[in-house]
VEXBA-937977 format. One record per residue: residue number from 1; residue in one letter; chain; x, y, z of N, C-alpha, C in turn. Coordinates in steps of 0.001 Angstrom, whole numbers, padded with zeros to 6 digits, always signed. Example, Ala and Ser with C-alpha at 12.3 -4.5 7.8 and 13.67 -1.06 7.14 Angstrom:
BEGIN
   num   residu   chaine       n.X       n.Y       n.Z      ca.X      ca.Y      ca.Z       c.X       c.Y       c.Z
     1        a        A   +013190   -005690   +007800   +012300   -004500   +007800   +013200   -003300   +007800
     2        s        A   +012850   -002250   +007080   +013670   -001060   +007140   +012900   +000030   +007870
This chain:
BEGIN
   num   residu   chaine       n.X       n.Y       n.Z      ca.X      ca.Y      ca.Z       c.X       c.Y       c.Z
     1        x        A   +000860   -001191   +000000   +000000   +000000   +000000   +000890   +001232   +000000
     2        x        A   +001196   +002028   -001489   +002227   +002717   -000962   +001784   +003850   -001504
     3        x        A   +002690   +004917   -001128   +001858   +006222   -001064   +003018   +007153   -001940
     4        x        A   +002559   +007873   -002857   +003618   +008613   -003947   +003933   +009796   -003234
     5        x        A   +004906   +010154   -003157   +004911   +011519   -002611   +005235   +012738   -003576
     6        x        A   +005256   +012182   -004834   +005825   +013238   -005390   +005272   +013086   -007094
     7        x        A   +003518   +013924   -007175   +002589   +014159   -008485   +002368   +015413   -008974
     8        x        A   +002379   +015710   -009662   +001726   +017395   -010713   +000329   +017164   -010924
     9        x        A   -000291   +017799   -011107   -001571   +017546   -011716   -001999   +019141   -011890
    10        x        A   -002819   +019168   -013245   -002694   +020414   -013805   -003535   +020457   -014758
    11        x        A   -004271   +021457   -015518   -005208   +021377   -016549   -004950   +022959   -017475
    12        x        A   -004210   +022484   -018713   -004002   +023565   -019392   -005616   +024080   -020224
    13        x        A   -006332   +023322   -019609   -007295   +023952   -020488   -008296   +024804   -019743
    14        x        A   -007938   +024994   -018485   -009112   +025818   -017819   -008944   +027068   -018342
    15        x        A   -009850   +028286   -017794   -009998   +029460   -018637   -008758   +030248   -018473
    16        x        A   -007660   +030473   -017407   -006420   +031185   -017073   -005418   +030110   -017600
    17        x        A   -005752   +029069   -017786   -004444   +028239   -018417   -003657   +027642   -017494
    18        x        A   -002247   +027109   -017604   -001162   +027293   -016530   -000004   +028048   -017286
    19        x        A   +001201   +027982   -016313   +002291   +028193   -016558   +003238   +026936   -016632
    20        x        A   +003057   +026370   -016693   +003848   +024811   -016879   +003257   +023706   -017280
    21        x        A   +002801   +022960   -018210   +004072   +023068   -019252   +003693   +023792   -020307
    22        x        A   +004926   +023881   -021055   +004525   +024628   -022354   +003356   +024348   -023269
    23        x        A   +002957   +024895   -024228   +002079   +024139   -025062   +003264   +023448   -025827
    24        x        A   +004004   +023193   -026292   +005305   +022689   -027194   +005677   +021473   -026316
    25        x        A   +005322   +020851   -025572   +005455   +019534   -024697   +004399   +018978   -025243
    26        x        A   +005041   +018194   -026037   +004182   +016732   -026824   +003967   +015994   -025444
    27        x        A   +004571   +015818   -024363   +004098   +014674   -023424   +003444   +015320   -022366
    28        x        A   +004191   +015921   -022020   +003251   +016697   -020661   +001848   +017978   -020729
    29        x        A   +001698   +018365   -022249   +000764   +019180   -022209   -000757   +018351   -022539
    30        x        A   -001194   +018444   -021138   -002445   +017444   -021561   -003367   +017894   -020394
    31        x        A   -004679   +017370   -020069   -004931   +017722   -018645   -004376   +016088   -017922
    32        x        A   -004142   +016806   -016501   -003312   +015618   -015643   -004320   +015871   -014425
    33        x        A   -005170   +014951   -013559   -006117   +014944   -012892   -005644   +013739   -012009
    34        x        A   -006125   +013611   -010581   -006371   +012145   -010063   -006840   +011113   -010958
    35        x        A   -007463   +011361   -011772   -008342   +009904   -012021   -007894   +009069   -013005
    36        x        A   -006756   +010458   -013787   -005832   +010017   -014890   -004666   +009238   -013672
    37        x        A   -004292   +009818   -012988   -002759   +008946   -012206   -003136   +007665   -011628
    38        x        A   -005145   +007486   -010793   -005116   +006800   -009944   -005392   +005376   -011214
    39        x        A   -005952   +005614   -012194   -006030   +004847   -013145   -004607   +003597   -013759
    40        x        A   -003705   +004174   -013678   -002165   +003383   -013497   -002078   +003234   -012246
    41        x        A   -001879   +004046   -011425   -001065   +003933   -010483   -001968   +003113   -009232
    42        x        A   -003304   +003236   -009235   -004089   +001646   -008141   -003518   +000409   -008547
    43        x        A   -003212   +000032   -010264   -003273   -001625   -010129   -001750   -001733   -009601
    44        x        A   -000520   -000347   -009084   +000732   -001201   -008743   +000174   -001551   -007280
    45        x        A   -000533   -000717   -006549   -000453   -000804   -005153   -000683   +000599   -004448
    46        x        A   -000468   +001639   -005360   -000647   +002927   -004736   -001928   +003887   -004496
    47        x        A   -001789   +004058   -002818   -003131   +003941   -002180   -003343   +005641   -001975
    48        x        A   -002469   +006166   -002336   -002480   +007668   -002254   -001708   +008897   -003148
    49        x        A   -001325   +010318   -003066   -000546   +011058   -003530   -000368   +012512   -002703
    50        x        A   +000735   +012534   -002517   +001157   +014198   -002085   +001428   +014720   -003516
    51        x        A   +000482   +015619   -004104   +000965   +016577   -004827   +001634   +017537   -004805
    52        x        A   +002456   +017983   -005808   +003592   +019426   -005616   +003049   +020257   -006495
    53        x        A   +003383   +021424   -006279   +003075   +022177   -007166   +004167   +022314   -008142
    54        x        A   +003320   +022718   -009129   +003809   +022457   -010363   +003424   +024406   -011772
    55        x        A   +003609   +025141   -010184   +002814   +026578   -010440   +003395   +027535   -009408
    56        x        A   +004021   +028743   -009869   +004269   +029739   -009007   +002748   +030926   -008942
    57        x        A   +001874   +030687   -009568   +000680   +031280   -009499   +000399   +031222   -008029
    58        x        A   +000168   +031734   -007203   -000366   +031952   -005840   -002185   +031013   -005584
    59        x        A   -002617   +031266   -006453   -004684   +030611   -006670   -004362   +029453   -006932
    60        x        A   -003152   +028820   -007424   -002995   +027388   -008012   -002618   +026579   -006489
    61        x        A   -002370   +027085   -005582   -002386   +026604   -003562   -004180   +026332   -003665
    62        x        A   -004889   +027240   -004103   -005969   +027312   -003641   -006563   +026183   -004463
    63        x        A   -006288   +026081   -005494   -006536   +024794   -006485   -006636   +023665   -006717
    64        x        A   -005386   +023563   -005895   -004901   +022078   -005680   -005446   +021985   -004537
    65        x        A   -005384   +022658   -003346   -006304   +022053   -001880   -007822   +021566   -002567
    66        x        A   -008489   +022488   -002927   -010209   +022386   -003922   -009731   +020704   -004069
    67        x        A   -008997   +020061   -005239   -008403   +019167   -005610   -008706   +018196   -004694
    68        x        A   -007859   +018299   -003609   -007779   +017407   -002561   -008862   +017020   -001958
    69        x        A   -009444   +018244   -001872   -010608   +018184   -000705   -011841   +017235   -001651
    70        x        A   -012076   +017446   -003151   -012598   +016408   -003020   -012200   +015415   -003617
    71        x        A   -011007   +014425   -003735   -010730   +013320   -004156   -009582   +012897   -002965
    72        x        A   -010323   +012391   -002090   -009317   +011427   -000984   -008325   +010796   -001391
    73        x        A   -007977   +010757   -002690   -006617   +010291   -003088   -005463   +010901   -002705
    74        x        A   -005584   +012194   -002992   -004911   +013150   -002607   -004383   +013405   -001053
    75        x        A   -003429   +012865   -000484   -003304   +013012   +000962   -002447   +014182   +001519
    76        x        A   -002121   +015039   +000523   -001299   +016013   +001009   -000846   +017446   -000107
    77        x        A   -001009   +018104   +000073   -000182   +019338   -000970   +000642   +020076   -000840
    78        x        A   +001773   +019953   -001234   +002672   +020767   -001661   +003117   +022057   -002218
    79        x        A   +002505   +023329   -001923   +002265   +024601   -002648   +003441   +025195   -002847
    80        x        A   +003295   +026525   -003451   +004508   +027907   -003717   +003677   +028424   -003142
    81        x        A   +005210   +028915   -002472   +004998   +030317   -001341   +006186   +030926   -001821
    82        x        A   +006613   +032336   -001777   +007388   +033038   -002147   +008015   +033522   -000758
    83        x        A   +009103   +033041   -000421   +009753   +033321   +000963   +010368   +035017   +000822
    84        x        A   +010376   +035926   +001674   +010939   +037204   +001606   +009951   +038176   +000714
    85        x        A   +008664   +037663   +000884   +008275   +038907   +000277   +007062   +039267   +001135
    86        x        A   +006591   +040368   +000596   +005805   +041278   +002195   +004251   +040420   +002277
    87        x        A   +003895   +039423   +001902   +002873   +038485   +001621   +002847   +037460   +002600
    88        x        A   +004321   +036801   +002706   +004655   +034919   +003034   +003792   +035156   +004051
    89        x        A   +004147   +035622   +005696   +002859   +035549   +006534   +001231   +035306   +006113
    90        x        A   +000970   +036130   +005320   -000789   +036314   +005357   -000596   +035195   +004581
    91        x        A   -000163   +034623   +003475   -000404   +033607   +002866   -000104   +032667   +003024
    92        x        A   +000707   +032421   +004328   +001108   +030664   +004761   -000270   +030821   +005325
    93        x        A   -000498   +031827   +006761   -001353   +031535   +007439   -002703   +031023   +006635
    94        x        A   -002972   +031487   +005690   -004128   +031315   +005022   -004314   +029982   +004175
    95        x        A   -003254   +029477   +003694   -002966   +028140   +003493   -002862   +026829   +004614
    96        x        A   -002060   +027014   +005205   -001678   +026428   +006412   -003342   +025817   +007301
    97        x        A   -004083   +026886   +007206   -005423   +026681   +007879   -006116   +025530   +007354
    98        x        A   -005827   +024928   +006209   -006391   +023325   +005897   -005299   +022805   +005715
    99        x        A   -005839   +021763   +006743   -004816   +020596   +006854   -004086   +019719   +006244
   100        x        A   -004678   +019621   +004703   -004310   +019484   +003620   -002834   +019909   +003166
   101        x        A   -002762   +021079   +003380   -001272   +022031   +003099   -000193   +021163   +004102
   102        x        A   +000831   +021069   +003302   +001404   +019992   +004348   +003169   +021090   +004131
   103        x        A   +003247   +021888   +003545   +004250   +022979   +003354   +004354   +023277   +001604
   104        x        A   +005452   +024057   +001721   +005893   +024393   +000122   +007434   +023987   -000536
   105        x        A   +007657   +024476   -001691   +008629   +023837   -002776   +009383   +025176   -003022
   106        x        A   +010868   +024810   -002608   +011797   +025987   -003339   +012498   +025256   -004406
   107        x        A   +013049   +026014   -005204   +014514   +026111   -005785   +015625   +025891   -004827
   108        x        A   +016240   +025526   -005343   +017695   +025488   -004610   +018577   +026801   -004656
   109        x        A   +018452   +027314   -005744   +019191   +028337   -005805   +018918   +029361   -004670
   110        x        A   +017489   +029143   -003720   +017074   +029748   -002377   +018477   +029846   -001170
   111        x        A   +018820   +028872   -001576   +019734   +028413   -000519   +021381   +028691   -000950
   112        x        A   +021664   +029092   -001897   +022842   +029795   -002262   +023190   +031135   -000971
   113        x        A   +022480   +031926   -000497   +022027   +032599   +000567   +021199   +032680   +001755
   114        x        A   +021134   +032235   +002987   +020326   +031474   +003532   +020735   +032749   +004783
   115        x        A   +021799   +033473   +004737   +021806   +034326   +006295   +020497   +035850   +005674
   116        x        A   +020284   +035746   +004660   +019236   +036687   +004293   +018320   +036738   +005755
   117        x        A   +017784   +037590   +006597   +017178   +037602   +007807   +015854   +037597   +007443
   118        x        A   +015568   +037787   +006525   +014305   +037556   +005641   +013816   +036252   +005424
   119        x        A   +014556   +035338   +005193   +014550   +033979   +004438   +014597   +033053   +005585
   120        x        A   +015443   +033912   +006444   +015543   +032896   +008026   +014331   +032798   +008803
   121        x        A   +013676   +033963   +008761   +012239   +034437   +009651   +011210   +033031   +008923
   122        x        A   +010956   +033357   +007439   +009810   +032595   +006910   +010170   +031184   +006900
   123        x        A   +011605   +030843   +006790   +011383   +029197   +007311   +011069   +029107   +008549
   124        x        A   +011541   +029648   +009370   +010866   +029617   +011282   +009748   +029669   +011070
   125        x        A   +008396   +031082   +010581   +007141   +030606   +010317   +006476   +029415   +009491
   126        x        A   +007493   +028747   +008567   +007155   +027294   +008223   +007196   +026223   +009222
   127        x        A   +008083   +026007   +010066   +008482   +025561   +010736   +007310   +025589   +012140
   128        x        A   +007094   +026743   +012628   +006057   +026927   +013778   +005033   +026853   +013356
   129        x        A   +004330   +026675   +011688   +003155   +026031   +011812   +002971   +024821   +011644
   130        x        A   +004122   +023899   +011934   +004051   +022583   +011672   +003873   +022589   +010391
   131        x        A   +004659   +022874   +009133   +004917   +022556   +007883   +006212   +022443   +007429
   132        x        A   +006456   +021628   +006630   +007640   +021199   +005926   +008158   +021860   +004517
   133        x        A   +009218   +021470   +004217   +010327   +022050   +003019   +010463   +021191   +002280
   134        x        A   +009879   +021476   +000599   +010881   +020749   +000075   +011325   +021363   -001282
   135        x        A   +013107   +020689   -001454   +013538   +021427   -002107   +014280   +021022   -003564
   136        x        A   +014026   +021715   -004854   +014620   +020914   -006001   +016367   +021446   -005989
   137        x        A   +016967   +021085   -005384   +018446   +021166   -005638   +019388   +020146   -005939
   138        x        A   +020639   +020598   -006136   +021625   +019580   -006835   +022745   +019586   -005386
   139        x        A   +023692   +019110   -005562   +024792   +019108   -004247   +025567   +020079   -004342
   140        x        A   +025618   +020874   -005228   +026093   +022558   -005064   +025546   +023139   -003817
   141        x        A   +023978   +023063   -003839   +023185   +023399   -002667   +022921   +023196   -001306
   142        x        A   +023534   +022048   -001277   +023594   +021116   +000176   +024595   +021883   +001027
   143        x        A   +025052   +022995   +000787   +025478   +023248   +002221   +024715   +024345   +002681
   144        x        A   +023810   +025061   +002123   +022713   +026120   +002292   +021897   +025220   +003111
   145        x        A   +021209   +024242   +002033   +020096   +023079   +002979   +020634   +022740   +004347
   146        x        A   +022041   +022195   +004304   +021832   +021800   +005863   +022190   +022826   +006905
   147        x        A   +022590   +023723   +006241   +022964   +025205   +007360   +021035   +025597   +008297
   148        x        A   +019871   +025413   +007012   +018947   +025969   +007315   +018477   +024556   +007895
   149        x        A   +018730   +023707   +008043   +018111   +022389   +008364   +018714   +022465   +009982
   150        x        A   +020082   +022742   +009944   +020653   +022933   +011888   +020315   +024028   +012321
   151        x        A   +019979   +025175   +012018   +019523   +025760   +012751   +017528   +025846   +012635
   152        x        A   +017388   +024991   +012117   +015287   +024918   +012363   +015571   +023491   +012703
   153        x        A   +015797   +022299   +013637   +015813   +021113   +013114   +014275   +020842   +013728
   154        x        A   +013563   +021175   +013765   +012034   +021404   +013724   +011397   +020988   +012231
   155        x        A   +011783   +021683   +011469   +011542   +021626   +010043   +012050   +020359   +009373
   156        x        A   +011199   +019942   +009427   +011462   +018857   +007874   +011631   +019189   +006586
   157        x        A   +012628   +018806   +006184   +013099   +018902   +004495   +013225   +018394   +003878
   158        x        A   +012574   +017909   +002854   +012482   +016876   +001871   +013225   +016878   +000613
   159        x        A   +014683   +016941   +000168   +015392   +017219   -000196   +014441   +015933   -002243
   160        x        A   +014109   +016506   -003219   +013746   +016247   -004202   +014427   +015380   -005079
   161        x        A   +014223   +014459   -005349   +015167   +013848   -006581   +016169   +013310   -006825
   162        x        A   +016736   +012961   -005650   +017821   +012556   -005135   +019121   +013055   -005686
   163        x        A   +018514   +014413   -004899   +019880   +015763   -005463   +020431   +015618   -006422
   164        x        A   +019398   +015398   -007748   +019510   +015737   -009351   +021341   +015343   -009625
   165        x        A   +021397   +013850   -009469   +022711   +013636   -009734   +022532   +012772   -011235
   166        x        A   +023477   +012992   -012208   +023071   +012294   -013030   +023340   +010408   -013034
   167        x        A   +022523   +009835   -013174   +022856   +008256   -013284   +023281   +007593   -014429
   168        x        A   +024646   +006817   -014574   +024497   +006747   -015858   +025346   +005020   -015520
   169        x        A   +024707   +004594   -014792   +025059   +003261   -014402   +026497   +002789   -013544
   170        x        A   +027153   +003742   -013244   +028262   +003248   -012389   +028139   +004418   -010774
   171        x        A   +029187   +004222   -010194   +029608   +004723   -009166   +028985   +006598   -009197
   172        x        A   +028351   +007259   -008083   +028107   +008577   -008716   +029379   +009193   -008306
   173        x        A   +029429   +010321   -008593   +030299   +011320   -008178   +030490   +011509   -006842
   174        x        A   +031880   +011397   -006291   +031983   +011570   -004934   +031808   +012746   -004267
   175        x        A   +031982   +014155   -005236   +031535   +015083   -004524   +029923   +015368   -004432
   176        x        A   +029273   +014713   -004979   +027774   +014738   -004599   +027904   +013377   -003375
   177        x        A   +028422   +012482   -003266   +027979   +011761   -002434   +028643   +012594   -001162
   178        x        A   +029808   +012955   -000868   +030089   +014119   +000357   +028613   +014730   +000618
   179        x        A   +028037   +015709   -000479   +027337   +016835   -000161   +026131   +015464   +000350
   180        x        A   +025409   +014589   -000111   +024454   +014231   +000606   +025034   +013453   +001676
   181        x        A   +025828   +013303   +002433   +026127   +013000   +003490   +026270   +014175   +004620
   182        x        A   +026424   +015165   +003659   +026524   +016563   +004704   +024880   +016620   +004980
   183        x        A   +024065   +016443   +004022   +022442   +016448   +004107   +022026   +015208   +005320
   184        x        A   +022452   +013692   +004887   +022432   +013257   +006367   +022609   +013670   +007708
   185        x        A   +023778   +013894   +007408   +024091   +014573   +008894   +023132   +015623   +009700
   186        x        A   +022088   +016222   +008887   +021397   +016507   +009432   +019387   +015833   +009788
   187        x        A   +019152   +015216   +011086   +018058   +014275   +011363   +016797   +014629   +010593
   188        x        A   +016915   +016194   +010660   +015167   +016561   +009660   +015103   +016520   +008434
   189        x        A   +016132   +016037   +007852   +016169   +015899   +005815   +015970   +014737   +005778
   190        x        A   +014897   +014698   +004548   +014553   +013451   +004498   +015287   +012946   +002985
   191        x        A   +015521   +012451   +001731   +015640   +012405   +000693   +014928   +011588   -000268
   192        x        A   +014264   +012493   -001010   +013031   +011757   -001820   +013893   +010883   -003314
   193        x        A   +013645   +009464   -003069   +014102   +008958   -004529   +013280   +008628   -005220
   194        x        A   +013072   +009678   -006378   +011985   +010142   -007048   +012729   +010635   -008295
   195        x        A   +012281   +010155   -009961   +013033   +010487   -011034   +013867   +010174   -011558
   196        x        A   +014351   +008825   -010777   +015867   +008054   -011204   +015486   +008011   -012897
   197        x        A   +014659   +007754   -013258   +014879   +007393   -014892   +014889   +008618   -015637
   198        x        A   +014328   +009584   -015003   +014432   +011023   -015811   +016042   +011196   -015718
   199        x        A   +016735   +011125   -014588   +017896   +011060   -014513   +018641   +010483   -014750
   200        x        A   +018514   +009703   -015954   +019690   +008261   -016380   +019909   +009007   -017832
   201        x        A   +021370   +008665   -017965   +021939   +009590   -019633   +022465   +008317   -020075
   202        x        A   +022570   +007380   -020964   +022063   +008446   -022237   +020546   +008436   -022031
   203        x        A   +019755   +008739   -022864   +017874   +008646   -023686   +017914   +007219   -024082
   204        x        A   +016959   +006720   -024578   +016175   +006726   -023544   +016634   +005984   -022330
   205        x        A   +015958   +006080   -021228   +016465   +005623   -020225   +016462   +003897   -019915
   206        x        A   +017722   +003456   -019649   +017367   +001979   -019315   +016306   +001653   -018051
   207        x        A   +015755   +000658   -018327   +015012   +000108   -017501   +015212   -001246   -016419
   208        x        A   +016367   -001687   -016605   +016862   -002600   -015758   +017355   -001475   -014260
   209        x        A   +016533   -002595   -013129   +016745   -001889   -011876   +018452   -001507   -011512
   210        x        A   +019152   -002799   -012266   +020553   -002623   -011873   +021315   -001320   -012239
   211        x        A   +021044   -001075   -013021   +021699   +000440   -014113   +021331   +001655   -012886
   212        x        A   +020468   +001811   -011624   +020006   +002969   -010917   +020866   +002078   -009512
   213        x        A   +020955   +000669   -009248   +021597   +000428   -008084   +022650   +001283   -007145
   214        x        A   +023575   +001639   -007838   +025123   +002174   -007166   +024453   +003841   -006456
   215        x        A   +023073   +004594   -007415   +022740   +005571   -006569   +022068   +005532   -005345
   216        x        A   +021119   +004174   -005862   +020056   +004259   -004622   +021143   +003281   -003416
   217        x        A   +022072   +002969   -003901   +022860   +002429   -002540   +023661   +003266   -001482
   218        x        A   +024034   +004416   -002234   +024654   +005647   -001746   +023635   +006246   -001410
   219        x        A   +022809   +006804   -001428   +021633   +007361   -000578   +020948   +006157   +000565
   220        x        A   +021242   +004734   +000171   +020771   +003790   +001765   +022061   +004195   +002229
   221        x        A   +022820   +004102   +002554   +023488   +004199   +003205   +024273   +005632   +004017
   222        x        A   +023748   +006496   +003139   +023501   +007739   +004037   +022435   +008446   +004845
   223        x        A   +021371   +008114   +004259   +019694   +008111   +004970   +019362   +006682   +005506
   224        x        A   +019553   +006013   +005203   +018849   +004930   +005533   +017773   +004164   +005095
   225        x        A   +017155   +003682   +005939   +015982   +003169   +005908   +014606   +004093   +006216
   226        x        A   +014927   +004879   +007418   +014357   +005488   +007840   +014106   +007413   +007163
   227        x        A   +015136   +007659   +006087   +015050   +008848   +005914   +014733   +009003   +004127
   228        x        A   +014209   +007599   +003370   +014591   +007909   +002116   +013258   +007625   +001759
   229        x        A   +012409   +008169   +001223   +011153   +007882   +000532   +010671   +008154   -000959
   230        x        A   +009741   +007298   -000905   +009546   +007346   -002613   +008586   +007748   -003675
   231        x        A   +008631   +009043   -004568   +008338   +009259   -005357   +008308   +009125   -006538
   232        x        A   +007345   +009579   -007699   +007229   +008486   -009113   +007256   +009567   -009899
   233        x        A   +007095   +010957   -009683   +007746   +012636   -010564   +006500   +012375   -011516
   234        x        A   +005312   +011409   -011575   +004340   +011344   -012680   +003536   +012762   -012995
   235        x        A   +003227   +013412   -013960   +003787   +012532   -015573   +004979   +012705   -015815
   236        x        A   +005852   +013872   -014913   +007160   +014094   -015726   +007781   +012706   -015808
   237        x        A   +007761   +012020   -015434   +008606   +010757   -015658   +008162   +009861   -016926
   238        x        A   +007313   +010610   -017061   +006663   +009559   -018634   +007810   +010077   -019934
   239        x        A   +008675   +011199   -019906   +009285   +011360   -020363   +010464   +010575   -020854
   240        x        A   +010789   +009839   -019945   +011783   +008471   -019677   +011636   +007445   -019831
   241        x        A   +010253   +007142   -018956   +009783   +005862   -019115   +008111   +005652   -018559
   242        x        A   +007901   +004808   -018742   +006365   +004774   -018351   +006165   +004230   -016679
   243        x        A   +005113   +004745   -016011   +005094   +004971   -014948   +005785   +003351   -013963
   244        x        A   +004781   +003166   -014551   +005161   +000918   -014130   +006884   +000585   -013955
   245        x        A   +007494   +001571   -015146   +008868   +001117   -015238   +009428   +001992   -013830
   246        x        A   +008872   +003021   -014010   +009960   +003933   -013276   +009497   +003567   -011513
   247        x        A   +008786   +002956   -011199   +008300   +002498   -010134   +008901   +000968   -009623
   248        x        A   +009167   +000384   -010848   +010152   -000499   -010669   +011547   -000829   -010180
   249        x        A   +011867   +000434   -011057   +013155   +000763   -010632   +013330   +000762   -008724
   250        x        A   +012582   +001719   -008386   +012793   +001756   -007421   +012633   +000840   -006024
   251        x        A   +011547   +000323   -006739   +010905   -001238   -005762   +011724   -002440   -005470
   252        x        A   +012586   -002410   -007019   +013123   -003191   -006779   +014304   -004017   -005846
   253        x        A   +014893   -002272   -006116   +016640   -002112   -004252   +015444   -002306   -003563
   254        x        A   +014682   -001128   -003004   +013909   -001692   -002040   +013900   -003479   -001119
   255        x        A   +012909   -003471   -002411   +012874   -005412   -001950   +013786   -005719   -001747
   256        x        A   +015067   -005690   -001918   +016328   -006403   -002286   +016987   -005457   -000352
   257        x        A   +016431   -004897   +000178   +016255   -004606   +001555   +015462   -005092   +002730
   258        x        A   +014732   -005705   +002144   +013747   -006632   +002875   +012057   -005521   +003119
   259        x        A   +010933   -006478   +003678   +010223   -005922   +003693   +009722   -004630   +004458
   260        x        A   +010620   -004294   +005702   +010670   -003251   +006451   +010786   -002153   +006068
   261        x        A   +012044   -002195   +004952   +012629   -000945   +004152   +011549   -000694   +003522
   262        x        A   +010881   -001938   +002384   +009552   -001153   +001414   +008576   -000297   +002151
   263        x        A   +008081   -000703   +003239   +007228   -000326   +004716   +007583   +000866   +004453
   264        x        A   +008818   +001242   +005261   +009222   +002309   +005282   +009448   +003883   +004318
   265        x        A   +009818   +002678   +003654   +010491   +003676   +002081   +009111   +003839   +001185
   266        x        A   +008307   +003386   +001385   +006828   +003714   +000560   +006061   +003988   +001395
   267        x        A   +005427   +003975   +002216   +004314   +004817   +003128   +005204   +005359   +004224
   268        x        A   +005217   +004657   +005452   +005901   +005491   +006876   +006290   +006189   +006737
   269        x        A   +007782   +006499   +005899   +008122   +007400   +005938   +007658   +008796   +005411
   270        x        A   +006798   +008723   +004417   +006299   +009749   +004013   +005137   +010076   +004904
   271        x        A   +004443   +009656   +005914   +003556   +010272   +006505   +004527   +011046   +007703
   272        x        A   +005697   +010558   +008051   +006437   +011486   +008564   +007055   +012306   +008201
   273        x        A   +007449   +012618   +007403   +008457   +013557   +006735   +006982   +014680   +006794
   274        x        A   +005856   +014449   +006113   +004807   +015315   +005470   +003518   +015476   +006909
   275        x        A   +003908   +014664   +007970   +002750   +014465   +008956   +001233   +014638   +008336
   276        x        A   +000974   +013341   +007617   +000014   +013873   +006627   -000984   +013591   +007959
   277        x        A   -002510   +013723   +007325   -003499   +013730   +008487   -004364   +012190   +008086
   278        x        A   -004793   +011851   +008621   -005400   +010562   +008607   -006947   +011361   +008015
   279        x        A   -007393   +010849   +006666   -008726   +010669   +006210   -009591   +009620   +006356
């Protein structure tokens, strides 16, 4: 019974449109709804979704909760909030107020600067309303993340994608494996492995679990069992491969951990990292 933590869902055809994706995306410009994801994604086993946003539009928070609220699939959302600007207060608070909102999504490049006193305040108000971080960065970024991760360790951070390293079937780069060990080192980061096949070079992406092994072993062994959870990036991942595959990939180390880790690494942990609410 496992729970995705990491979906878009979006409809370029309502009357304002979106901002992502382009119309020029043969794959991703389509409408993307629950009923389209739960349609694949029930016969693997998956009993839920934390959506992200996939929109710096401010009404698209308000959208996706609507969303949630009525399709119980949906166990959590992920919004944009714009940290440092004269708004973040009135608009966490106003988000934050359904329980649904489970925090928001930066850039990494946020964290290139992190003593900003501005930037420090609104993660503390993330943080004191019981909401979480999560963030699309690479291991350039990881020493911003865990600077803001030791001093809130309140805050949970859900570090995206497994710090966008590229996979290309051997050993990764040791200076990304340093930087996510500097991210271990801190207890409230969690690391989402989510996108391995978007992330495999060359195109298209292989589909044998072994070709993603050597990353997802370097992230067990710096998170663990307990800190690594799993996302399926759907639809962006249809780009790579089709959902079944790219879910494979990941199931498969899993299993090859025994059944505790899957436990863990597909539901538990994501209701902790996200403290989702029981429906």
């Amino acid at each position: 019974m496992f729970i995705d933590t990491h979906t878009h869902f979006y409809d370029p055809h309502r009357r304002e449109g979106v901002p992502w994706p382009p119309q020029s995306d043969d794959v991703l410009y389509r409408t993307v709804l629950p009923d389209h994801y739960r349609e694949i994604a029930e016969p693997c086993g998956v009993v839920g979704t934390v959506v992200v946003e996939a929109s710096g539009w401010l009404e698209d928070n308000q959208w996706l909760l609507e969303l949630a609220e009525r399709d119980p699939f949906i166990v959590g959302v992920v919004g944009h909030l714009e940290p440092c600007s004269e708004h973040f207060r009135e608009y966490l608070a106003r988000f934050s107020s359904n329980p649904l909102f489970r925090g928001i999504r930066l850039g990494g490049t946020w964290f290139d600067d992190v003593d900003r006193p501005a930037f420090m305040e609104d993660m503390e108000r993330l943080a004191d309303a019981g909401l979480g971080l999560d963030v699309l960065g690479n291991a350039s970024h990881a020493p911003g993340i865990a600077t803001v991760a030791g001093r809130l360790p309140s805050l949970p951070i859900v570090v995206n994608h497994m710090g966008l390293v590229k996979i290309d079937g051997a050993e990764p780069p040791t200076e990304w494996a340093e930087r996510m060990a500097m991210l271990a080192a801190e207890p409230n980061v969690f690391m989402k492995a989510s996108a391995a096949t978007e992330l495999a070079v060359p195109t298209p992406a292989p589909v044998e679990p072994a070709f993603y092994a050597p990353v997802f072993e370097a992230l067990w062994t710096t998170f663990g069992e307990e800190r690594l959870i799993w996302g399926s990036d759907w639809p962006v991942c249809e780009r790579a491969t089709p959902f079944e595959a790219a879910l494979r990939v990941a199931l498969t180390f899993f299993r090859g951990k025994g059944p505790e880790a899957v436990s863990r690494c597909f539901s538990t942990n994501a209701r902790r990292a996200y403290g989702l609410p029981v429906r």
